[in-house]
C-alpha positions in Angstrom: -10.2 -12.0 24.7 -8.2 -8.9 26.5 -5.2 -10.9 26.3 -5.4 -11.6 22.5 -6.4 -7.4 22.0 -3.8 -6.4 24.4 -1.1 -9.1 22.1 -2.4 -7.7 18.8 -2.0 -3.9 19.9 2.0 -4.9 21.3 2.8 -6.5 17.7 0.9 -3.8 15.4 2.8 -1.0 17.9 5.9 -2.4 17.2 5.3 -3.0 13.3 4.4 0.9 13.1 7.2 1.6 14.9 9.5 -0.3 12.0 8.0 1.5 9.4 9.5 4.9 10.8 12.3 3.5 11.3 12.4 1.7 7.7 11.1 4.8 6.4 13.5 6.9 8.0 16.8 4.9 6.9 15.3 4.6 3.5 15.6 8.2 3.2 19.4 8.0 4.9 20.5 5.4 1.9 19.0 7.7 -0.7 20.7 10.2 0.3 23.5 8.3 0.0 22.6 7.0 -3.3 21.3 3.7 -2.9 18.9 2.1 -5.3 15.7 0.3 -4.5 14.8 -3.3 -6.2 11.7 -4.8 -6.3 10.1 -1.7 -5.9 6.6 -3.4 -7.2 6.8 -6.2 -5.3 7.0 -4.6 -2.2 3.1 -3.9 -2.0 2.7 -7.3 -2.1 4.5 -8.0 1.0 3.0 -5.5 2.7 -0.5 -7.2 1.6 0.7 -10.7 2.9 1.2 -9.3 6.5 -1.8 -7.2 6.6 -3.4 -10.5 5.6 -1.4 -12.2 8.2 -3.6 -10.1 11.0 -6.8 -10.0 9.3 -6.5 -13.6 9.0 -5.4 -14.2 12.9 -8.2 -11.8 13.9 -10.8 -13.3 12.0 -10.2 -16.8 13.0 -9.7 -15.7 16.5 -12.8 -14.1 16.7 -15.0 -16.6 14.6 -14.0 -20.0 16.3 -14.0 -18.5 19.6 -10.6 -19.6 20.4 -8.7 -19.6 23.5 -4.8 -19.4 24.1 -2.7 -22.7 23.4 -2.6 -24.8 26.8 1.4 -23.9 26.1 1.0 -20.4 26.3 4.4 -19.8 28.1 6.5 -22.1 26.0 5.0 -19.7 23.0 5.5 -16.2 24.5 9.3 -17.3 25.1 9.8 -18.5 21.7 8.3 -15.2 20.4 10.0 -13.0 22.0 13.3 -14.6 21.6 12.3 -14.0 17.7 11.3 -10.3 19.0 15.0 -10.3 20.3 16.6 -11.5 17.1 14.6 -9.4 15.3 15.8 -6.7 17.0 19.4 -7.5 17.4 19.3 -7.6 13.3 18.0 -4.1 12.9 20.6 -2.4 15.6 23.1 -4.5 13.8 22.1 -3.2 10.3 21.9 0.3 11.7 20.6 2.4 8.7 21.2 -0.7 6.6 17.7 -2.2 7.8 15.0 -1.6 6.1 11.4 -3.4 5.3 11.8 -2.3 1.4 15.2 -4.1 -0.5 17.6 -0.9 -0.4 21.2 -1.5 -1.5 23.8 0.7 -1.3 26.1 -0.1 -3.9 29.6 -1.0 -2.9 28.8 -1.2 0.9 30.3 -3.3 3.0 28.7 -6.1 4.6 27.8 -6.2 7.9 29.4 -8.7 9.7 27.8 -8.2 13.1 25.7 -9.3 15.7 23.3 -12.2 14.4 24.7 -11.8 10.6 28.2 -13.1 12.1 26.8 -16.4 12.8 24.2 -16.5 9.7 22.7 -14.9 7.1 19.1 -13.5 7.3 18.1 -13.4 11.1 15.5 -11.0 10.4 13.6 -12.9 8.4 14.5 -15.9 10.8 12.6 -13.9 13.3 9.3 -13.6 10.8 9.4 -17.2 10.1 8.8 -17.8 14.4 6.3 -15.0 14.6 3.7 -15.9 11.5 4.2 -19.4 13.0 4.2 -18.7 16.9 1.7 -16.2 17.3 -1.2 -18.0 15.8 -0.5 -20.9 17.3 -0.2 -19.0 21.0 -3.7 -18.1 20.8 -5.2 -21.7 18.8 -5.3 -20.0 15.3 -4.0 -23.0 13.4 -5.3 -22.2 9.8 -3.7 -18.7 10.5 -0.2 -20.3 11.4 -0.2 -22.9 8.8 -1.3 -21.0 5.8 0.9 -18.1 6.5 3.7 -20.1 7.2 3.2 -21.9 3.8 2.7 -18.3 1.8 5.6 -16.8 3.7 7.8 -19.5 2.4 7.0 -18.4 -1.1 7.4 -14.7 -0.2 11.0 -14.6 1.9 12.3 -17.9 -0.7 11.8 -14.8 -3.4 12.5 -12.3 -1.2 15.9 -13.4 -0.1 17.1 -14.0 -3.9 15.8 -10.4 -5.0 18.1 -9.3 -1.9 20.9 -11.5 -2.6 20.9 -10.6 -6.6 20.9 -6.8 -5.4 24.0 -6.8 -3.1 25.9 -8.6 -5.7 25.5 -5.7 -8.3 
């Protein structure tokens, strides 16, 4: 169980840590005069990932599970997603953001993982809401978070797309 608290507390400290940094390059862009899209949606995605660790809690917790027999094959794939992830966001610079923020006539950014393809962040979230569940034996977690993420990044990634072309 210590392993699984001391897990959860390194992932929820680094998500809090994001949202400073989202919030603060939001605030950069406006000034800049970016727009927001999707600005309704965006509760909704938040809602999906809160749902994301209630669910992994809960199933933890309830089924008594244990971490997966390939617990070190698991904590490599995450945190080679915890290094893509954060080889996006220092390549986006103010750019990143956990809200869709598009500042209009920008130029793309070219850089780190976005060199070789497009999206890495959300790359990165696809191995997490799939890896971390499964590190610690929460398969409902990882399989119906996986399925709903789908759904969520598939729209997600348009609404972005749409936005940058404008």
């Amino acid at each position: 169980m210590i392993y699984f608290v001391l897990f959860l507390v390194f992932v929820v400290f680094q998500r809090i840590i994001e949202l400073f940094i989202s919030k603060r390059n939001a605030k950069l862009m406006f000034l800049k005069g970016a727009g927001e899209f999707d600005k309704k949606g965006y509760p909704y995605f938040i809602i999906m990932h809160t749902a994301f660790f209630i669910s992994l809690i809960f199933e933890y917790v309830y089924f008594n599970n244990q971490p997966n027999k390939l617990w070190i094959i698991l904590i490599i794939v995450f945190f080679a997603a915890q290094f893509l992830r954060y080889w996006a966001i220092i390549s986006l610079g103010i750019f990143w953001n956990t809200r869709i923020i598009v500042l209009k006539n920008a130029e793309y950014v070219t850089k780190g993982p976005y060199k070789y393809f497009p999206h890495p962040n959300y790359l990165a979230v696809i191995i997490e809401i799939a890896a971390i569940p499964i590190l610690f034996s929460c398969y409902y977690t990882a399989v119906i978070f996986s399925i709903i993420n789908i759904f969520v990044l598939k729209r997600r990634i348009k609404l972005e797309e749409n936005a940058l072309m404008i």
